[in-house]
Every structure is written in structure tokens, then in C-alpha cells.
TINU-124652 format. One record per residue: x, y, z of N, C-alpha, C in turn; residue in one letter; residue number from 1. Coordinates in nm, 3 decimals. Layout:
> n_x, n_y, n_z, ca_x, ca_y, ca_z, c_x, c_y, c_z, code, pos
> X, Y, Z, X, Y, Z, X, Y, Z, A, NUM
...
//
This chain:
> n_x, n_y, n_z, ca_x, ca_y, ca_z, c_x, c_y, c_z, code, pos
> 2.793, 1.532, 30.640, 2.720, 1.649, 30.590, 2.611, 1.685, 30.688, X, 1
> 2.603, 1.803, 30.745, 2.493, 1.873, 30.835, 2.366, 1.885, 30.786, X, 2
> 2.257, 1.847, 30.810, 2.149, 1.855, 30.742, 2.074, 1.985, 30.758, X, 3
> 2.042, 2.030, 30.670, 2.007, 2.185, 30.704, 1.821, 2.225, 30.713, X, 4
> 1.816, 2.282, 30.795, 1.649, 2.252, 30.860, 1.621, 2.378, 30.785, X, 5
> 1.461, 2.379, 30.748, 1.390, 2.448, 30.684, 1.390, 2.556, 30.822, X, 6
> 1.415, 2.703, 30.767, 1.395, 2.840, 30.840, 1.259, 2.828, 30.924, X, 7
> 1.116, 2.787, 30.917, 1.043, 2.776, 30.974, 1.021, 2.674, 31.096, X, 8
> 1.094, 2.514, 31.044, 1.073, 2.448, 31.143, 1.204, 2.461, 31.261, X, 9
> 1.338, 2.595, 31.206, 1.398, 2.619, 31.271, 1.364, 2.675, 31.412, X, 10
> 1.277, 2.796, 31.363, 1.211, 2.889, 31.453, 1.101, 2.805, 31.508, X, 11
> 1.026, 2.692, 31.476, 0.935, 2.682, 31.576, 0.987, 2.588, 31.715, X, 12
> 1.137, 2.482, 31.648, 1.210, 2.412, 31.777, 1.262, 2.545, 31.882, X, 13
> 1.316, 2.614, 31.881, 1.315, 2.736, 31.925, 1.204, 2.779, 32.020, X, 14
> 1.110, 2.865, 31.952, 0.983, 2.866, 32.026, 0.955, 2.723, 32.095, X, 15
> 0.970, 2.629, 32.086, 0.941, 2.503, 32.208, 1.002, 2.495, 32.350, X, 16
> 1.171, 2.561, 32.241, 1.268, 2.547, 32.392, 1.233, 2.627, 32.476, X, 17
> 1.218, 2.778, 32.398, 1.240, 2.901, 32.492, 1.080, 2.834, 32.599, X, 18
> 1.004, 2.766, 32.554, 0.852, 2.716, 32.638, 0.939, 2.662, 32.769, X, 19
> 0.953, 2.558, 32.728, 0.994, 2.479, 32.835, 1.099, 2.518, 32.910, X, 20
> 1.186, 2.623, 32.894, 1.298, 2.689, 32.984, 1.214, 2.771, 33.080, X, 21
> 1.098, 2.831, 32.999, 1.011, 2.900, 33.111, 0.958, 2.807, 33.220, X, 22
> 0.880, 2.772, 33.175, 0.795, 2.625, 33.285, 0.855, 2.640, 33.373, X, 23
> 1.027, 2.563, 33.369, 1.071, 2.479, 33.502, 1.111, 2.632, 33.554, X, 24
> 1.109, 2.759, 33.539, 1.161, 2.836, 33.671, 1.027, 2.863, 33.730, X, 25
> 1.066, 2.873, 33.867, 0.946, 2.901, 33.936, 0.850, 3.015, 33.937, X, 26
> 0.741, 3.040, 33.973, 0.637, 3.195, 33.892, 0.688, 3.273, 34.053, X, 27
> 0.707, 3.384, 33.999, 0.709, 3.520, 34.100, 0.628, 3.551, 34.211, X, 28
> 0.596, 3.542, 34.303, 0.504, 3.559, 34.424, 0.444, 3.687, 34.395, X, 29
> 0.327, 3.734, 34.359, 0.275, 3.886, 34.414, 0.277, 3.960, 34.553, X, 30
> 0.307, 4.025, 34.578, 0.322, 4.024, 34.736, 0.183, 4.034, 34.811, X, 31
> 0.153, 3.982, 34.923, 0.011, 4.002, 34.977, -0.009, 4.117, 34.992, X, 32
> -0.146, 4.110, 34.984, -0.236, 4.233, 35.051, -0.250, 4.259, 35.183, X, 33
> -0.221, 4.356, 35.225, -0.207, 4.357, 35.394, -0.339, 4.340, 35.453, X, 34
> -0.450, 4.282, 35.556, -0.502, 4.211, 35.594, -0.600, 4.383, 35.685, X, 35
> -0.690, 4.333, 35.616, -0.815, 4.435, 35.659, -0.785, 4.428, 35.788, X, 36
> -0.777, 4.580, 35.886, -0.839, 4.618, 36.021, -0.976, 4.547, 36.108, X, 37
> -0.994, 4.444, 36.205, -1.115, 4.383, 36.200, -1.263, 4.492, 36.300, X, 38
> -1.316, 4.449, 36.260, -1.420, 4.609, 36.232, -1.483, 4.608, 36.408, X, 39
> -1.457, 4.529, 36.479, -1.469, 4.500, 36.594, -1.358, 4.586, 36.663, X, 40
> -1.380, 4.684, 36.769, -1.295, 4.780, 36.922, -1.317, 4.949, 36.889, X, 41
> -1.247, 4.967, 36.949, -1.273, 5.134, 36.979, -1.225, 5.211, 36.922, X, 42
> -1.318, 5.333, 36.867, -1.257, 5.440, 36.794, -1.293, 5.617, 36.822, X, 43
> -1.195, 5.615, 36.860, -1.209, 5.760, 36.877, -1.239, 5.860, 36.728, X, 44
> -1.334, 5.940, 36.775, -1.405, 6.029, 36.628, -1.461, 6.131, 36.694, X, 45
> -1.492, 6.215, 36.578, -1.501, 6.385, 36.611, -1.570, 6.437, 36.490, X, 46
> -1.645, 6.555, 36.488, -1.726, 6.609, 36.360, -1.806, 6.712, 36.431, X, 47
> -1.924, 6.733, 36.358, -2.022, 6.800, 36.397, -2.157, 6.744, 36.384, X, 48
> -2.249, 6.800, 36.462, -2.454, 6.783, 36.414, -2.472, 6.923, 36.343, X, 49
> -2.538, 6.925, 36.266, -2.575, 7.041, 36.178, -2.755, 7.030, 36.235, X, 50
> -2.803, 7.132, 36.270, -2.969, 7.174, 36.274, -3.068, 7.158, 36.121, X, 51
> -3.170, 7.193, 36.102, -3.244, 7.260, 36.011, -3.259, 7.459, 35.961, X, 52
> -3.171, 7.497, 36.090, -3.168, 7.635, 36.049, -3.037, 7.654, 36.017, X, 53
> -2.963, 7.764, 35.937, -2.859, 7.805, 35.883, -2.779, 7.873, 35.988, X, 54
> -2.684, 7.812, 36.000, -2.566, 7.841, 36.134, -2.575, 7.754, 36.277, X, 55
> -2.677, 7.665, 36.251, -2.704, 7.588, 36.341, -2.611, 7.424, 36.342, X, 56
> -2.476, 7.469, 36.403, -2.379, 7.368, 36.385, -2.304, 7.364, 36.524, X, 57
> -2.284, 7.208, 36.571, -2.244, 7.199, 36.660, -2.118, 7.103, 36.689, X, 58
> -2.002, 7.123, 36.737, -1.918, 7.043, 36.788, -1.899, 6.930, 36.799, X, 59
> -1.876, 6.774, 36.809, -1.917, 6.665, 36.858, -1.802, 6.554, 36.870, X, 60
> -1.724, 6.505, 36.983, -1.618, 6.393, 36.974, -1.619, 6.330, 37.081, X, 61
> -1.551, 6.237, 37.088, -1.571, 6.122, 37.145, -1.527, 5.956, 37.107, X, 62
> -1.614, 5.918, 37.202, -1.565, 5.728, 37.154, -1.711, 5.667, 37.152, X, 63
> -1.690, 5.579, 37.016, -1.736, 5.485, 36.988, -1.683, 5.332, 37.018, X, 64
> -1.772, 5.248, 37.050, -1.715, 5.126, 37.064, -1.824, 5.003, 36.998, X, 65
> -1.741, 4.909, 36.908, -1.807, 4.804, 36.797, -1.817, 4.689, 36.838, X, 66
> -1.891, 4.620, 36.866, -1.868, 4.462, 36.829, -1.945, 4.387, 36.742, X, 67
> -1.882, 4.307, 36.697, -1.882, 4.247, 36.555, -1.952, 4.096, 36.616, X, 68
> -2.078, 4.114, 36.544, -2.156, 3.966, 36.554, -2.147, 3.874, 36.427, X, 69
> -2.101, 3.886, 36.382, -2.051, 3.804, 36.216, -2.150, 3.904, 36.088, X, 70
> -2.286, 3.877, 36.086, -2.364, 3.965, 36.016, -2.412, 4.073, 36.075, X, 71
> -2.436, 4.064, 36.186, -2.522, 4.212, 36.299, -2.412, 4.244, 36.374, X, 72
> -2.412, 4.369, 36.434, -2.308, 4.473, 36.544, -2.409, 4.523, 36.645, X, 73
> -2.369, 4.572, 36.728, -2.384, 4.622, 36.850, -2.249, 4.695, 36.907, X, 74
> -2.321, 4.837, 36.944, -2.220, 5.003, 36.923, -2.293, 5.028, 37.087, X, 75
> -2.215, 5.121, 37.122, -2.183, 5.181, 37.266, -2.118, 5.373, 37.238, X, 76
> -2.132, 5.416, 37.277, -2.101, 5.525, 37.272, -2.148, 5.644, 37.367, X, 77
> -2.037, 5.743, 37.356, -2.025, 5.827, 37.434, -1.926, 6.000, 37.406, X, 78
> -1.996, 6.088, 37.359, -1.940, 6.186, 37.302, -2.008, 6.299, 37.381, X, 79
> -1.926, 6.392, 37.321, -1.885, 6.520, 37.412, -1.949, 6.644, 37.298, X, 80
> -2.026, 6.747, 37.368, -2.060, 6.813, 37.297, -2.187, 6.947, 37.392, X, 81
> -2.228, 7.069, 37.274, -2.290, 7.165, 37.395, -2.433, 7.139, 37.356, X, 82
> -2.523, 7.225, 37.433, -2.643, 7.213, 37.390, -2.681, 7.371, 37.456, X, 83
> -2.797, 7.419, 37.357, -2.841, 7.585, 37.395, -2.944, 7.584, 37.425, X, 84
> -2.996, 7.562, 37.544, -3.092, 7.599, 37.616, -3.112, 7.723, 37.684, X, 85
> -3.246, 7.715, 37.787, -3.289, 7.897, 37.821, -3.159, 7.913, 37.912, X, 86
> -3.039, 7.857, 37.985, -2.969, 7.906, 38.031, -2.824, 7.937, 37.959, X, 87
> -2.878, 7.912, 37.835, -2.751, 7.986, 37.756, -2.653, 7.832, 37.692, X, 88
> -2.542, 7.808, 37.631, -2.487, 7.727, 37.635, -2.422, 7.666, 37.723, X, 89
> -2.418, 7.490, 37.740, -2.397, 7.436, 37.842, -2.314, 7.294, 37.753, X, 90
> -2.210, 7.227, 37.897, -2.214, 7.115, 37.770, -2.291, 6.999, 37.811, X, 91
> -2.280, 6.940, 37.681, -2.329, 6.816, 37.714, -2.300, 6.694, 37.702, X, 92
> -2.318, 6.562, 37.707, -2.272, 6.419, 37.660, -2.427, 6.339, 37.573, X, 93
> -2.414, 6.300, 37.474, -2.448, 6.214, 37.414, -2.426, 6.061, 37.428, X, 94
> -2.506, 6.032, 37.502, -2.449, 5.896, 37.576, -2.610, 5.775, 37.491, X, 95
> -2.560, 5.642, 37.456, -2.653, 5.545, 37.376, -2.586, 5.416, 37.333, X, 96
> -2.682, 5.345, 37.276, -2.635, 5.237, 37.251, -2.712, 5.189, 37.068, X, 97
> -2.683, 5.141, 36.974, -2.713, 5.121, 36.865, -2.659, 4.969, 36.832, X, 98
> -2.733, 4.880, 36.710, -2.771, 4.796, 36.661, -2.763, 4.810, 36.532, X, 99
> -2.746, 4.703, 36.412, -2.797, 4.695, 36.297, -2.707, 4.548, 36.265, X, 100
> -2.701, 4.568, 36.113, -2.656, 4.462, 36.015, -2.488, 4.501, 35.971, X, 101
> -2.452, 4.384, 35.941, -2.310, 4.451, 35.838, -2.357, 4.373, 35.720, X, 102
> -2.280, 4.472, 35.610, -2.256, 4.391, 35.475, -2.115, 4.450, 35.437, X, 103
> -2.064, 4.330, 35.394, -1.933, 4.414, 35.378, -1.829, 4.438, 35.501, X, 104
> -1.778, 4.620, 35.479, -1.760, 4.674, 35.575, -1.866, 4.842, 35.586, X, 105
> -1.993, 4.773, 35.584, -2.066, 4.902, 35.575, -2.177, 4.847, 35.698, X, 106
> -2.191, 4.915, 35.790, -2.267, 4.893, 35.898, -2.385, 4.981, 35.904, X, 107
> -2.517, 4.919, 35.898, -2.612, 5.016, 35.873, -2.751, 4.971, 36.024, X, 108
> -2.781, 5.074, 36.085, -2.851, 5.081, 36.202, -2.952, 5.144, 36.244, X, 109
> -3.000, 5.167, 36.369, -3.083, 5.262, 36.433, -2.938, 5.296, 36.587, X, 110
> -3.018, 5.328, 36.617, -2.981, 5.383, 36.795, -3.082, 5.471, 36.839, X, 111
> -3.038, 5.441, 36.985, -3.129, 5.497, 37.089, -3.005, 5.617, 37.165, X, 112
> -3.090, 5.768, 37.211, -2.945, 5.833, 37.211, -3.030, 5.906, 37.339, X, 113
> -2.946, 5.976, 37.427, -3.017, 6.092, 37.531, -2.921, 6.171, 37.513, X, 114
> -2.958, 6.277, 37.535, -2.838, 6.385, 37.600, -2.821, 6.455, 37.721, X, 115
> -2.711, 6.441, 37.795, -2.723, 6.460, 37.964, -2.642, 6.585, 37.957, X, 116
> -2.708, 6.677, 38.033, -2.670, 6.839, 38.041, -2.655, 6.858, 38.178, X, 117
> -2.510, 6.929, 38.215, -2.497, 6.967, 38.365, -2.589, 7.103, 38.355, X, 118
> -2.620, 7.067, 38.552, -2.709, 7.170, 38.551, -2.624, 7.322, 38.620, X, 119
> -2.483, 7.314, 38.598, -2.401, 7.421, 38.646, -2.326, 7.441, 38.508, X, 120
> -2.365, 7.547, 38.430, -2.270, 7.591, 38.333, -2.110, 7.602, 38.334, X, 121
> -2.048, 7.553, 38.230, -1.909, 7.538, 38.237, -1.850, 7.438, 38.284, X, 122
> -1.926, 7.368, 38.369, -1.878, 7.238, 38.420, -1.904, 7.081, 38.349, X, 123
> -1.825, 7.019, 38.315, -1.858, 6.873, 38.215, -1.958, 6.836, 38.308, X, 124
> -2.053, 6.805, 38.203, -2.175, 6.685, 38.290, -2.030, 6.545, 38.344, X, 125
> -1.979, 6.499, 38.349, -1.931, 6.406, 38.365, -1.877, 6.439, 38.484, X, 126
> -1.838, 6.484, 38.545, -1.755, 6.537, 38.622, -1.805, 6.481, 38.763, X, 127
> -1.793, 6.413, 38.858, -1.858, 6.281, 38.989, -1.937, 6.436, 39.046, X, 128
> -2.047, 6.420, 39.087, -2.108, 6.510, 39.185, -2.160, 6.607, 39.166, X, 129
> -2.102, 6.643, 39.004, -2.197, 6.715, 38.904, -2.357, 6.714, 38.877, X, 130
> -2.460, 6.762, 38.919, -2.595, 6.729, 38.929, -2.591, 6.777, 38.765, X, 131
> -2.695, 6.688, 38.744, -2.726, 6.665, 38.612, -2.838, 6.621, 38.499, X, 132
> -2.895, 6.708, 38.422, -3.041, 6.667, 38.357, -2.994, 6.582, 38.254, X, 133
> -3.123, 6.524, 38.231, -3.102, 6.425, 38.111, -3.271, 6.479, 38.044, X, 134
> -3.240, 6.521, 37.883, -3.330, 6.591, 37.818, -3.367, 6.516, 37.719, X, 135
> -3.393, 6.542, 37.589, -3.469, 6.497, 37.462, -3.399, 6.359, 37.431, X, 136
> -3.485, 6.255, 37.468, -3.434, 6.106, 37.405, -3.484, 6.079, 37.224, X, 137
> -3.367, 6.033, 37.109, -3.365, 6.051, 37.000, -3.340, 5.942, 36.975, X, 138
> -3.434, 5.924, 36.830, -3.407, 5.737, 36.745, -3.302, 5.780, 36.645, X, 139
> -3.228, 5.782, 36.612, -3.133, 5.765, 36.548, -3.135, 5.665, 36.429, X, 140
> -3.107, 5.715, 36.311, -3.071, 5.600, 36.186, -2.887, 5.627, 36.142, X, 141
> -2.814, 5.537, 36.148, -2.678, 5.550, 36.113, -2.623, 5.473, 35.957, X, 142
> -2.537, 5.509, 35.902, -2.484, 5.455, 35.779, -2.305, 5.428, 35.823, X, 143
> -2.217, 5.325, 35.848, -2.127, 5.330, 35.872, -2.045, 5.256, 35.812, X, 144
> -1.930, 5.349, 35.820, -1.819, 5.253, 35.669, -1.654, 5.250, 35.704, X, 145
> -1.662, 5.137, 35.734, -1.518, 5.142, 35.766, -1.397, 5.099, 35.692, X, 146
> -1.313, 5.139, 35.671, -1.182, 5.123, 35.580, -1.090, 5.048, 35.631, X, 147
> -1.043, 4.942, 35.553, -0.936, 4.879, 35.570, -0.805, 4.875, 35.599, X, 148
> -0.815, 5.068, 35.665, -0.648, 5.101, 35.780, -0.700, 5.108, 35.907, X, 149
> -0.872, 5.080, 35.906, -0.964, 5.108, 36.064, -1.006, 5.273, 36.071, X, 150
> -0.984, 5.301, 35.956, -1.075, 5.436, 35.975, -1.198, 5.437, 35.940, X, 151
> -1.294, 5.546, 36.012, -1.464, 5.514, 36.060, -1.533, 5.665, 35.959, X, 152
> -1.621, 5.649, 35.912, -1.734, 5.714, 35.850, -1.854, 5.708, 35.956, X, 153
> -1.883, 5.779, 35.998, -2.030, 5.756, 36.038, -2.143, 5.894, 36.021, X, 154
> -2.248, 5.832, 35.929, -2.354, 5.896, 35.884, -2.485, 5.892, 35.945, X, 155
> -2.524, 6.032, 36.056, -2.584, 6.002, 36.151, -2.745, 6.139, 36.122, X, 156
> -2.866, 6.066, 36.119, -3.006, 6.089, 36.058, -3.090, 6.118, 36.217, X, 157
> -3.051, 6.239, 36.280, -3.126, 6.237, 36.452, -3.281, 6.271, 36.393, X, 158
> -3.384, 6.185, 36.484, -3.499, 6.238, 36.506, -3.540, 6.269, 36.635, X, 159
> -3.671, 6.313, 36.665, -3.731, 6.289, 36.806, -3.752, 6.169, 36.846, X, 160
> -3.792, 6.065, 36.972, -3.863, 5.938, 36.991, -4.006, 6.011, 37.004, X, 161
> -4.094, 5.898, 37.019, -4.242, 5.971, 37.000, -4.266, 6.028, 37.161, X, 162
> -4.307, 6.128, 37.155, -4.363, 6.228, 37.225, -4.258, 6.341, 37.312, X, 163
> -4.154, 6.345, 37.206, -4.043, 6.453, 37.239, -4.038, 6.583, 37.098, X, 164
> -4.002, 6.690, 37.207, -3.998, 6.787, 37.092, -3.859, 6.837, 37.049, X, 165
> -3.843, 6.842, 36.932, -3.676, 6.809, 36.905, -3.648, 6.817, 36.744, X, 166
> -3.634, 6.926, 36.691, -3.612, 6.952, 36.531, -3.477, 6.862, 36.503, X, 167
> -3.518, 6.786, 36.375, -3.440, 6.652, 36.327, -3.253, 6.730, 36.279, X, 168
> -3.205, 6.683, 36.299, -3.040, 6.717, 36.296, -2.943, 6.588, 36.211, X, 169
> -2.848, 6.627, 36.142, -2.788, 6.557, 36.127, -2.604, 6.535, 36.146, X, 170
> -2.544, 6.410, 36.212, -2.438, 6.431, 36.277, -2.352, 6.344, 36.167, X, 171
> -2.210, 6.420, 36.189, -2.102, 6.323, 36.051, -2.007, 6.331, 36.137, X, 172
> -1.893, 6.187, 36.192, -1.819, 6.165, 36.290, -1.724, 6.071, 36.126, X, 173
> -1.557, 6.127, 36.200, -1.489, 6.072, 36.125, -1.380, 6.033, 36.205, X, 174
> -1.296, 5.957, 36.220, -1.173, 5.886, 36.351, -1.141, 5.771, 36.292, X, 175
> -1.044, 5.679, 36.388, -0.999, 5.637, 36.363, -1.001, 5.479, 36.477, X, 176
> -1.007, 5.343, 36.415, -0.971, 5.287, 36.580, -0.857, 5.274, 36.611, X, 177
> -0.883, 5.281, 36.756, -0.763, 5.265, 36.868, -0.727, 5.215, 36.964, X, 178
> -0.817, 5.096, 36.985, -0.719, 4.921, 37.023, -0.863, 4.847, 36.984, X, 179
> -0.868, 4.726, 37.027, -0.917, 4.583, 36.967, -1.029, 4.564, 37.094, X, 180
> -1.055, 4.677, 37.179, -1.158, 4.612, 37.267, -1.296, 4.691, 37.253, X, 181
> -1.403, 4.584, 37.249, -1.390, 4.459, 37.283, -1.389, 4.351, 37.200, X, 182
> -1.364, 4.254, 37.268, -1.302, 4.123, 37.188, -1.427, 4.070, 37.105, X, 183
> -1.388, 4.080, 37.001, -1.488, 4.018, 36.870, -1.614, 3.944, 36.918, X, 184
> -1.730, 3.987, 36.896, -1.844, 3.875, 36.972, -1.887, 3.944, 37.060, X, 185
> -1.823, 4.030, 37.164, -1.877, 4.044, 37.312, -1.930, 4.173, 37.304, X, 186
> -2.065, 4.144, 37.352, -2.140, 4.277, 37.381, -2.039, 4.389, 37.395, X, 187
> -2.074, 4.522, 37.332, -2.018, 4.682, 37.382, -2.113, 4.694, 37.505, X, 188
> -2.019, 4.641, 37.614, -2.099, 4.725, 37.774, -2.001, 4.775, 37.834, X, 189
> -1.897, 4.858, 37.804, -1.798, 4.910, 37.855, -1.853, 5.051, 37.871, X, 190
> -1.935, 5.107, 37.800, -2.004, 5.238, 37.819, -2.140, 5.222, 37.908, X, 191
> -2.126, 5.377, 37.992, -2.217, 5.338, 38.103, -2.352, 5.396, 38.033, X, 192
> -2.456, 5.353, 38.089, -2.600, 5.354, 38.028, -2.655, 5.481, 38.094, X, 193
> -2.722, 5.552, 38.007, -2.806, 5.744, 38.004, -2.874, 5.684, 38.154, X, 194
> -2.877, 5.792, 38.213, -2.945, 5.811, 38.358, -3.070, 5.814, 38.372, X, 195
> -3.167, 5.802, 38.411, -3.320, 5.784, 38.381, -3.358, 5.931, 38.389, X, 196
> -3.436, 5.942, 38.322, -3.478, 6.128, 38.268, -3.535, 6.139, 38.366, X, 197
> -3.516, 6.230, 38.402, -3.580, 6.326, 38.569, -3.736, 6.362, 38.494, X, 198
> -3.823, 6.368, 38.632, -3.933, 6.379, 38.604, -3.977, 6.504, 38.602, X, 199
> -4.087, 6.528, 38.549, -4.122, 6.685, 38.524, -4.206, 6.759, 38.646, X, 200
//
């Protein structure tokens, strides 16, 4: 004769098995997260400086270059852009070097900035043999945020340095990086350093 189990303690041997059939298969892998961009090499970016007067907007691209000190960075840079002086528009380069902290991936700083203006209209200041002024040197405060495909934010606060005359501006650069140099740790000195300001 089959002994016949109470309906409840039927269902709870049941609920035990279906337990333990689970257990022994193995748990499902989540697939990884693809592995943050490291906030260290070069990125090419582009935007504008906006003035204090209305229509006062200007052009601005170029390369930036990062290196990553574990908590502090050190930036290099070099961008392309005009400037309107008494001879009308000319271009110019924004050439500097900047400092700060990371937290995160949010890099927050100062910089030191010049801007070098050829003294022949139409012609890149850069250009070998190009004679060339170097005008209003600016302290700079930056806010920078970088994303985990290596794309760059940068939130840029221009002032005068003390005893320059120079209405405060603000510049917004957005790009992307585009290789790994320089190598994590090592000073940004791949950009060449502003020319010493000609004397008056």
C-alpha cells in the first residue's frame, strides 16, 4: 500500500527539490563593463570664447594634452583662433600650460595662457619666419569632465593677470581624445612654451 502524503508536505518536498536543482547550475555571468578611457593623452577640441558684449564670439580649436598624476594633472595646450585689434582681424594662437586636482573624472584648475598674434594679417602666427607679437597674458580658472568613451568638456573662466587690460571672457571646448600620449605620469612638454612678450 502507497502511503499517501499530506497535500502540503507534498508541495513543500517539491519546493526543496526545485532549491537544490537550482544551486548546482552555475549563476549567469553579467557581461563587463567596458573599461573607462584613461584620462591621461591628447585631445583634439573646438568651441568658442564668448566676450561681455553681445555678439562678441569667437572661434577656438585645437589640442589639448593631459597627464594624469594619480590625484593632480598637468595640461599643455595649443589652439587656434582670431583676435581684433587696431589692425583689424588677425589670427591668433592661444598657447599655455595649466594645473589642478582630479576627483573622479572631473578635473578642476587654473592656467596660465598668452596669445601670440602675427604681425602680417592673414598669415598663421605659426607659420617659421612669421614675425610675431605676443599680447595680453590671462589666469585662467577651468572645470573639466571627461567621459568614459574619452570625450572632453572643458569649462573655461578667462581673466586678466595683474596689470593687463583685458575684459573677462568665457571659453567652452568640446573633442574628443586621440592617442595615449603622453604616457601616464609624464609631464605635458610636448607643447612649445608662449614666446617672451616683446617689450613696449
Amino acid at each position: 500500500m502507497i502511503a499517501r502524503l499530506p497535500l502540503t508536505a507534498l508541495s513543500a518536498a517539491l519546493l526543496v527539490f526545485a532549491a537544490c536543482d537550482r544551486g548546482s547550475q552555475p549563476a549567469t555571468e553579467e557581461p563587463a563593463a567596458a573599461e573607462a578611457v584613461p584620462i591621461a593623452g591628447m585631445y583634439e577640441v573646438s568651441g568658442s570664447t564668448t566676450g561681455p558684449t553681445a555678439g562678441s564670439e569667437r572661434e577656438i580649436s585645437g589640442t589639448v594634452v593631459l597627464a594624469d598624476k594619480g590625484e593632480t594633472y598637468s595640461a599643455s595646450f595649443h589652439l587656434d583662433t582670431v583676435w581684433e585689434g587696431e589692425e583689424g582681424v588677425l589670427p591668433a594662437e592661444v598657447i599655455g600650460k595649466a594645473s589642478g586636482t582630479i576627483e573622479g573624472r572631473m578635473l578642476t584648475g587654473s592656467a596660465e595662457t598668452q596669445l601670440v598674434i602675427s604681425t602680417i594679417p592673414g598669415i598663421d602666427p605659426g607659420f617659421a619666419y612669421i614675425p610675431r607679437n605676443t599680447t595680453t597674458r590671462l589666469v585662467s580658472k577651468s572645470v573639466t569632465t571627461l567621459a568614459a568613451d574619452g570625450s572632453i568638456l572643458i569649462l573655461i573662466e578667462n581673466t586678466p593677470a595683474p596689470g593687463e587690460d583685458y575684459a573677462p571672457t568665457r571659453t567652452t571646448l568640446r573633442g574628443t581624445r586621440t592617442s595615449a600620449a603622453p604616457i601616464e605620469g609624464e609631464s605635458a612638454s610636448n607643447v612649445a612654451a608662449p614666446p617672451e612678450k616683446a617689450e613696449d
